[in-house]
N, CA, C and O atoms as a DFTB+ gen file, in Angstrom:
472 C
 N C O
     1  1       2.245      -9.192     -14.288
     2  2       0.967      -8.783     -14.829
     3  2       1.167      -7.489     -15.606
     4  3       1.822      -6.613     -15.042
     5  1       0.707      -7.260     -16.780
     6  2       0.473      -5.924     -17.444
     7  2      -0.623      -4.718     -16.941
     8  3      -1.801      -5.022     -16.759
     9  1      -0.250      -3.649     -16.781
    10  2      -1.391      -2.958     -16.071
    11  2      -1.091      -1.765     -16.746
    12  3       0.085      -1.651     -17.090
    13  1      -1.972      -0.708     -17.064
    14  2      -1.530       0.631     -17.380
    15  2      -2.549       1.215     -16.631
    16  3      -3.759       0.989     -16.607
    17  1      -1.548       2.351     -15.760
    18  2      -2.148       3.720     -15.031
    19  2      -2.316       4.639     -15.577
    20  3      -1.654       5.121     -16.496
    21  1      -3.620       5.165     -14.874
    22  2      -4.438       6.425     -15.197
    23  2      -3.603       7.781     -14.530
    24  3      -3.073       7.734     -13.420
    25  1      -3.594       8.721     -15.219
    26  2      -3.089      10.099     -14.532
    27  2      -3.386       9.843     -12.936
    28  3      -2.554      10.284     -12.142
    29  1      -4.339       9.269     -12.523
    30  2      -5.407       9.445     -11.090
    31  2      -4.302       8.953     -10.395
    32  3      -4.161       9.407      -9.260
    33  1      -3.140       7.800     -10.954
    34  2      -2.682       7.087      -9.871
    35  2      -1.472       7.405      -9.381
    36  3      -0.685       7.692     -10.284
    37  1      -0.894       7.481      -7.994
    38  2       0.607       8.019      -7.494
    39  2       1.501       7.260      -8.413
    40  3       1.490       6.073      -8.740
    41  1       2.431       8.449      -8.813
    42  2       3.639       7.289      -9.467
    43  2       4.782       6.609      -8.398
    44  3       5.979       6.489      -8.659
    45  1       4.132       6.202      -7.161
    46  2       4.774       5.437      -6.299
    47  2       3.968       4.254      -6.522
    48  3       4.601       3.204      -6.628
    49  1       3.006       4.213      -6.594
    50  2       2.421       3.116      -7.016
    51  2       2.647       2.502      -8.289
    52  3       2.112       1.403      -8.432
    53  1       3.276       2.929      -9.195
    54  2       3.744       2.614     -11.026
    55  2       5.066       2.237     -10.508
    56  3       5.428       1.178     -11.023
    57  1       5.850       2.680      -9.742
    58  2       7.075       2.589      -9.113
    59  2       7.302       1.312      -8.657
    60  3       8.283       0.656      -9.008
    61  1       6.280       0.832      -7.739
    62  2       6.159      -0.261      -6.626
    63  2       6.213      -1.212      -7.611
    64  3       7.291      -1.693      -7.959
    65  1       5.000      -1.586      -8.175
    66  2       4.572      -2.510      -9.581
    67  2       5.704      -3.075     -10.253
    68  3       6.125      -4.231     -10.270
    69  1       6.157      -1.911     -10.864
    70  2       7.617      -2.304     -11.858
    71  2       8.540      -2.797     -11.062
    72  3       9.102      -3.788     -11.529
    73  1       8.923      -2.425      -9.936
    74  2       9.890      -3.006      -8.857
    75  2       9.803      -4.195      -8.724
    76  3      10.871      -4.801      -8.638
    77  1       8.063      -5.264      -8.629
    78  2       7.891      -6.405      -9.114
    79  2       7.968      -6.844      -9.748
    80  3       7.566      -8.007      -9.743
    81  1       8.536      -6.300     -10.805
    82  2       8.631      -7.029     -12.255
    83  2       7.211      -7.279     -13.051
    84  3       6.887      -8.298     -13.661
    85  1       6.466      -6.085     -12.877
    86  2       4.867      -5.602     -13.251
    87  2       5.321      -4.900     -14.256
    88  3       6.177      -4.016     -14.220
    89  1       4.618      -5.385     -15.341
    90  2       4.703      -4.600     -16.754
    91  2       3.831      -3.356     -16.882
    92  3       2.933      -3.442     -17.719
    93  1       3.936      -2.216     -16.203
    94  2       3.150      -0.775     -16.028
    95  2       3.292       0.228     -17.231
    96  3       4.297       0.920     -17.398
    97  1       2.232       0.240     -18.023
    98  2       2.155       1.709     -18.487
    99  2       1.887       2.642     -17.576
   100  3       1.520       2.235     -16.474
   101  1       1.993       3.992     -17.785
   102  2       1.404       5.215     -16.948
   103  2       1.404       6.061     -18.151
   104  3       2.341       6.317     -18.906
   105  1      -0.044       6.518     -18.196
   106  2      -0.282       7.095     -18.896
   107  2       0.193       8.814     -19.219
   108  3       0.283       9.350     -20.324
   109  1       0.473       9.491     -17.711
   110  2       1.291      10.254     -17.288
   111  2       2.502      10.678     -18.139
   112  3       2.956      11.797     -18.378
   113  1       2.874       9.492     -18.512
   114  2       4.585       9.010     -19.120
   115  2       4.344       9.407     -20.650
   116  3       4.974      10.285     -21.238
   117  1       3.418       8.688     -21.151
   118  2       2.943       8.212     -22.371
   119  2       1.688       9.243     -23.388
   120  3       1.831       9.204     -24.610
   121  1       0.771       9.926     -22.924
   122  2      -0.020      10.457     -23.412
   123  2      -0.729      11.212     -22.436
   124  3      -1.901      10.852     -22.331
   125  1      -0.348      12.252     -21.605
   126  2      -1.043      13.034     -20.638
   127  2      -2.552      13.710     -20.892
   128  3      -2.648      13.999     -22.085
   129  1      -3.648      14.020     -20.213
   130  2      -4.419      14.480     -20.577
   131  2      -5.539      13.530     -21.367
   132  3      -6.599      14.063     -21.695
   133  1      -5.364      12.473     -21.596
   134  2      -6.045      11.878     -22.723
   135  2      -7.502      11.340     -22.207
   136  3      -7.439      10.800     -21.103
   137  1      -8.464      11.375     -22.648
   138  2      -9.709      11.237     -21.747
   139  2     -10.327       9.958     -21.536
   140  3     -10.476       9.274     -22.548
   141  1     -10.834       9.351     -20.117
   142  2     -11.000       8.286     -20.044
   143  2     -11.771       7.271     -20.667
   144  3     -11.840       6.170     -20.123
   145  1     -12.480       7.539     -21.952
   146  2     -12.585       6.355     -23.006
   147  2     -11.641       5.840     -23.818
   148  3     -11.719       4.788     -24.451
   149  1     -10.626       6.710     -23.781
   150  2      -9.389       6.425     -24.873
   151  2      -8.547       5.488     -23.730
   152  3      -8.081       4.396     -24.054
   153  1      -8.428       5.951     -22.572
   154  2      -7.771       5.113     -21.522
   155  2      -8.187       3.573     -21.522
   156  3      -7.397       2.689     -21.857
   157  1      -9.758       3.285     -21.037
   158  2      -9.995       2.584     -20.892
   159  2      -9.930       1.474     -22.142
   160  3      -9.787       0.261     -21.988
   161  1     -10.099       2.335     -23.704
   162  2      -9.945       1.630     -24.580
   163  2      -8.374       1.165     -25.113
   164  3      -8.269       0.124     -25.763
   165  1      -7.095       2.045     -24.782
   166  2      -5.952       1.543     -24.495
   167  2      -5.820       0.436     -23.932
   168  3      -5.295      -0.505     -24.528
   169  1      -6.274       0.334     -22.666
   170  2      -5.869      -0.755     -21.754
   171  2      -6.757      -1.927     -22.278
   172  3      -5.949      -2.822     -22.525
   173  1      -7.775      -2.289     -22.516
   174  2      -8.357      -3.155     -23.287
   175  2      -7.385      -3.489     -24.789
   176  3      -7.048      -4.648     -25.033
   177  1      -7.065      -2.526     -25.568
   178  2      -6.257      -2.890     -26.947
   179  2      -5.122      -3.902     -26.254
   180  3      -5.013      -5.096     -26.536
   181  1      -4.230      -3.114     -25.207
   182  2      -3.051      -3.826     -24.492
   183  2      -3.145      -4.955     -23.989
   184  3      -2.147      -5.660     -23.843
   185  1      -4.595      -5.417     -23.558
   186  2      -5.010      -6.372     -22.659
   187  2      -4.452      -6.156     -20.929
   188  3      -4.459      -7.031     -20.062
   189  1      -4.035      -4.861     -20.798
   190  2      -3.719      -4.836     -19.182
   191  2      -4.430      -4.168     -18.646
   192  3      -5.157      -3.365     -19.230
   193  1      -4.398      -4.329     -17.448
   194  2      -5.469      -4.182     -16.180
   195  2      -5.056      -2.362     -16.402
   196  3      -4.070      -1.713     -16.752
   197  1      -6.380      -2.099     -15.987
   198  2      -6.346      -0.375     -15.870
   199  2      -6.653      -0.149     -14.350
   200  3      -7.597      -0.607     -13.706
   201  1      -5.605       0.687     -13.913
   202  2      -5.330       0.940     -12.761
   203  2      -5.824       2.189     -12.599
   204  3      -5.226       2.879     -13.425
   205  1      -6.449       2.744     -12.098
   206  2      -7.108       4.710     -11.818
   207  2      -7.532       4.297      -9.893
   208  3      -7.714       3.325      -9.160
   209  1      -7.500       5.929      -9.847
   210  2      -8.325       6.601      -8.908
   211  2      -9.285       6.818      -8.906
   212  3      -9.894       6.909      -7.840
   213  1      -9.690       6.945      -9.711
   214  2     -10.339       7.745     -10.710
   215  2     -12.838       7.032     -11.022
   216  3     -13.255       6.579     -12.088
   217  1     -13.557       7.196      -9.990
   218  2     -14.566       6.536     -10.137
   219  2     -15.203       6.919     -11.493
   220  3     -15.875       6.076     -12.087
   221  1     -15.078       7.759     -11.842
   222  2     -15.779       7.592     -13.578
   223  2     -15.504       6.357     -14.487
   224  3     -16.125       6.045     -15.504
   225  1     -14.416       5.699     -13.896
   226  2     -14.413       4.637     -14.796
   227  2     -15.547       3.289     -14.359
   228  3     -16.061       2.452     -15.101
   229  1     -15.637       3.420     -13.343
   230  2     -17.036       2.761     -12.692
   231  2     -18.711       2.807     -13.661
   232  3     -19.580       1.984     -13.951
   233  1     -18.460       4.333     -13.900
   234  2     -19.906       4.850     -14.794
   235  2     -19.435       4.179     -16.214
   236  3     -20.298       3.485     -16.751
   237  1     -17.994       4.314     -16.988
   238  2     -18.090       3.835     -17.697
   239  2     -18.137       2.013     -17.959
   240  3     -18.014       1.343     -18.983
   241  1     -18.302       1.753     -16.955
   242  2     -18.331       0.301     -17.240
   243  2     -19.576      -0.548     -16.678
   244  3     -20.074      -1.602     -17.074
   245  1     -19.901       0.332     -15.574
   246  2     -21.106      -0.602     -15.596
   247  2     -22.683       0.036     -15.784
   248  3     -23.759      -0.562     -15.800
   249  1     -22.322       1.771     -15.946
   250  2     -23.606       2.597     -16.854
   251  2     -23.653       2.199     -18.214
   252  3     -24.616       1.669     -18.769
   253  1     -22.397       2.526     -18.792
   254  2     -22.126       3.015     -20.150
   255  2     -21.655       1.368     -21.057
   256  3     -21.303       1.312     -22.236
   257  1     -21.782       0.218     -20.136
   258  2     -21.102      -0.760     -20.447
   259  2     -20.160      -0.855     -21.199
   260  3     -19.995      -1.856     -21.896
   261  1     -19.414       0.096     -21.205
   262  2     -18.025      -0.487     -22.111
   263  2     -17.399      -1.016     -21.410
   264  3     -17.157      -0.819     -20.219
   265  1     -16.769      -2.453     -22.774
   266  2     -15.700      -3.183     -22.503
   267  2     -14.585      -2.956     -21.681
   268  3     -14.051      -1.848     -21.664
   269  1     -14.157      -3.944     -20.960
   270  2     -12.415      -3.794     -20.494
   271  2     -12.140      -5.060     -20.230
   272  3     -12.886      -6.033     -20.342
   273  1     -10.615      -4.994     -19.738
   274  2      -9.737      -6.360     -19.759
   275  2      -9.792      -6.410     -18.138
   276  3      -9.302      -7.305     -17.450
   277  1     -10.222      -5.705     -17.846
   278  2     -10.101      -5.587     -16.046
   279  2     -10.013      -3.873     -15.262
   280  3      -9.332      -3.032     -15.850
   281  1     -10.554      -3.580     -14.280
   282  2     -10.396      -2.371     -13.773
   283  2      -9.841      -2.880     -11.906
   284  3     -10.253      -3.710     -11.095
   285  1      -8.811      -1.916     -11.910
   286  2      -8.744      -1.711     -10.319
   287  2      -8.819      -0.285      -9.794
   288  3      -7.981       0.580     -10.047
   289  1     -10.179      -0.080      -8.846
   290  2     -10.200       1.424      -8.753
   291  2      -9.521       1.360      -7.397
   292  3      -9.954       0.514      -6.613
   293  1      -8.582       2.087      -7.036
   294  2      -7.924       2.345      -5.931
   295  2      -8.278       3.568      -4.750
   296  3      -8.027       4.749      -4.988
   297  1      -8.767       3.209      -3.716
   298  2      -9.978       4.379      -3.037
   299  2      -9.110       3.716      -1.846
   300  3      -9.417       2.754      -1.141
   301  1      -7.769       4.621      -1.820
   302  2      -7.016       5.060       0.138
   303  2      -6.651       5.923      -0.113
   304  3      -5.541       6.123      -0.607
   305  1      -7.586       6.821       0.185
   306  2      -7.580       8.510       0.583
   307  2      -6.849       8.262       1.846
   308  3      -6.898       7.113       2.285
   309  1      -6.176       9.156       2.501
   310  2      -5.723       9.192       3.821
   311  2      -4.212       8.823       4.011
   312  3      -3.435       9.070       4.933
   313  1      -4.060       8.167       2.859
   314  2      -2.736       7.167       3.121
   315  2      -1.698       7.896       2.405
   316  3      -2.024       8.796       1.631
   317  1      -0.349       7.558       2.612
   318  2       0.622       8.456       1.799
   319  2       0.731       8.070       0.665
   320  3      -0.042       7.189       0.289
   321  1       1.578       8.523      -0.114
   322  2       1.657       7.784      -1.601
   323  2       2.537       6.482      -1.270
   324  3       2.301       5.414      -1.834
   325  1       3.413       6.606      -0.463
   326  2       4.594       5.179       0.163
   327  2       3.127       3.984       0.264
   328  3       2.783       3.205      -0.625
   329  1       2.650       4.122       1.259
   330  2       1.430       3.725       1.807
   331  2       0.634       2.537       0.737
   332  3       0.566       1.308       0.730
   333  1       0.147       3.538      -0.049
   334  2      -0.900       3.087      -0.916
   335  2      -0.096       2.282      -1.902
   336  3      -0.590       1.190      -2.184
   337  1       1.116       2.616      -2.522
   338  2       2.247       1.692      -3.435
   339  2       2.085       0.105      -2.346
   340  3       1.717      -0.969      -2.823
   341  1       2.397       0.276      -1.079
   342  2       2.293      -0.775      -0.544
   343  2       1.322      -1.376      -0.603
   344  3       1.338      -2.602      -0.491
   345  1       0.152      -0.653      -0.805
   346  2      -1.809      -1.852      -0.290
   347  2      -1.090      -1.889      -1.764
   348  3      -1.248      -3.083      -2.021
   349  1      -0.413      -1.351      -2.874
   350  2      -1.787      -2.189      -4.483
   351  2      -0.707      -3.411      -4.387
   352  3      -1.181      -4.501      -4.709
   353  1       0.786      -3.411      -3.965
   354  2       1.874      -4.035      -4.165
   355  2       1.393      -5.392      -3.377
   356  3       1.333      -6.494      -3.922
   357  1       1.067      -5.141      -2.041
   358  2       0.484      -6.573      -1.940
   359  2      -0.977      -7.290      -2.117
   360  3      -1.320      -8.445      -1.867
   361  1      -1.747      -6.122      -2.668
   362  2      -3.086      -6.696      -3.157
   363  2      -2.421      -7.500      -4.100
   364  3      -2.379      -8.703      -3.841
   365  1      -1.892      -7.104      -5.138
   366  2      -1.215      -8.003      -6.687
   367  2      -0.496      -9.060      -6.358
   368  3      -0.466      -9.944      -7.215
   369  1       0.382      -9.335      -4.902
   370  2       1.115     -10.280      -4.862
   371  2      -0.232     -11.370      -4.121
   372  3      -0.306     -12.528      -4.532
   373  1      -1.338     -10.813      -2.916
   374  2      -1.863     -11.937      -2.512
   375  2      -3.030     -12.314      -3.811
   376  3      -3.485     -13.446      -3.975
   377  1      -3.391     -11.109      -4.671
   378  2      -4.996     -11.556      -5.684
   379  2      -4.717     -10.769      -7.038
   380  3      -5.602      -9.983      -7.373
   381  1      -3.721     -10.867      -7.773
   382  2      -3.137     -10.454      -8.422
   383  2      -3.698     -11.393      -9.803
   384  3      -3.731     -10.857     -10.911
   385  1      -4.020     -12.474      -9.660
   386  2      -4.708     -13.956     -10.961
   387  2      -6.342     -13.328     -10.765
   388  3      -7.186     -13.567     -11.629
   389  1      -6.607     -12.671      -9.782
   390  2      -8.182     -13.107      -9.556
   391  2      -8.362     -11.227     -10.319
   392  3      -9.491     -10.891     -10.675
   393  1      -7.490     -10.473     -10.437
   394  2      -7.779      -9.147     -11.087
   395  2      -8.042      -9.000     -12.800
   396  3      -8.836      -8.121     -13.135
   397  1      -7.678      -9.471     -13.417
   398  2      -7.715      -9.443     -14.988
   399  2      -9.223      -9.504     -15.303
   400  3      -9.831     -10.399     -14.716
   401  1      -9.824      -8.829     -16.002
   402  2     -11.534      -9.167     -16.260
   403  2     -12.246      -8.889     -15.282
   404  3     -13.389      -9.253     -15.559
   405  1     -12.202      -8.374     -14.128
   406  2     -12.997      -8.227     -13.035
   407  2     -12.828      -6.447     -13.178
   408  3     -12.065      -5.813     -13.907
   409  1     -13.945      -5.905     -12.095
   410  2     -14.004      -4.610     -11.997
   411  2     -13.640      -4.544     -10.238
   412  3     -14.544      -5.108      -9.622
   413  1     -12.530      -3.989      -9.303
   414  2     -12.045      -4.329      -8.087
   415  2     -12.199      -2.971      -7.933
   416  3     -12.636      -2.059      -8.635
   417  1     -11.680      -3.084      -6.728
   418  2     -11.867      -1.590      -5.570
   419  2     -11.257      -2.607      -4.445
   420  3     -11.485      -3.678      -3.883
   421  1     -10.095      -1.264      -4.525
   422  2      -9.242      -1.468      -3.250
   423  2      -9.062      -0.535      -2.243
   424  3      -8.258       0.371      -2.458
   425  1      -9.773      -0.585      -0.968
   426  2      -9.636       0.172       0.197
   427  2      -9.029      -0.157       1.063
   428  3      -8.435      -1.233       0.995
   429  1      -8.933       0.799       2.425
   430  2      -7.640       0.508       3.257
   431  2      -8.223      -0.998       3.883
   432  3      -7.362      -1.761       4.320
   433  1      -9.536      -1.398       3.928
   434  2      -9.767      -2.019       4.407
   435  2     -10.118      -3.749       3.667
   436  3      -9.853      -4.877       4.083
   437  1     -10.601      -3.407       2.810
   438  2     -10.734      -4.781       1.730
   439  2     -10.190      -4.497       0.350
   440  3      -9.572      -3.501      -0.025
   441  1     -10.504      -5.448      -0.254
   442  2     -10.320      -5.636      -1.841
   443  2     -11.857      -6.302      -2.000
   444  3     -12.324      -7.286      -1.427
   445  1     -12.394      -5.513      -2.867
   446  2     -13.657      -6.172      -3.348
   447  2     -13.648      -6.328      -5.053
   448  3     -13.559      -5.397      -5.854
   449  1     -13.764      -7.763      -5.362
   450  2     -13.660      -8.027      -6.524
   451  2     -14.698      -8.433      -7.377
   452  3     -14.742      -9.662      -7.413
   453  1     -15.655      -7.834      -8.164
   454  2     -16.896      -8.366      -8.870
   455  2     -16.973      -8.085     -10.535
   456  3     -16.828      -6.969     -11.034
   457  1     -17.151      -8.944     -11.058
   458  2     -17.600      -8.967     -12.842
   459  2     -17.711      -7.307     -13.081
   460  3     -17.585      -6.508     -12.153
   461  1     -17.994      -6.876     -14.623
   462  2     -18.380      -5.854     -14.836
   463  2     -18.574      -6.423     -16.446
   464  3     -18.359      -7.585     -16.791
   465  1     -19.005      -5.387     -17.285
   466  2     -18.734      -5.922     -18.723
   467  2     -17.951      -6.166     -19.338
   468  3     -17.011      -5.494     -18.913
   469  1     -17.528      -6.901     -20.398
   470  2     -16.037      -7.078     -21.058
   471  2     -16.597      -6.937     -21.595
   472  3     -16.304      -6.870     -22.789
């Protein structure tokens, strides 16, 4: 799957991904600082899933309705960075088809996956 990360996300988690043979931008890598409409509109140009910490991208998508190709907001506070590489590594391997176009949130406890605007 193609995905590009937001500054928000551990680069153990960009780490994990690619280790799968996950096609990861990180924005970190690539254009630091850059503000999250340009993000979100990156990852839409790319067509890959935008990966953040980050809940403003929430306002921008279902206040502000802008487009995307898919969002996964990642909310495990508590957990180490090892940790959390592990929840997104096997969220993507068990629901990894059902993420593209959807707006998700992944906690220690579920994955909740629902529409948003494209």
């Amino acid at each position: 799957m193609k995905g590009l990360a937001d500054e928000s996300v551990d680069r153990q988690i960009v780490d994990g991904l690619r280790a799968q043979g996950h096609d990861v931008l990180y924005v970190a890598e690539l254009d630091p600082g850059i503000n999250d409409e340009n993000v979100l509109s990156d990852s839409r140009a790319s067509g890959a899933l935008l990966l953040t910490a980050d809940k403003d991208f929430g306002e921008l998508v279902f206040r502000q309705r802008l487009l995307h190709t898919g969002v996964l907001l990642i909310r495990l506070g508590g957990l180490s960075p090892d940790q959390k590489a592990l929840a997104v590594v096997v969220a993507f391997q068990q629901h990894g088809e059902a993420l593209p176009g959807q707006f998700s949130v992944l906690s220690k406890r579920t994955l909740r996956i629902r529409g948003g605007a494209r």
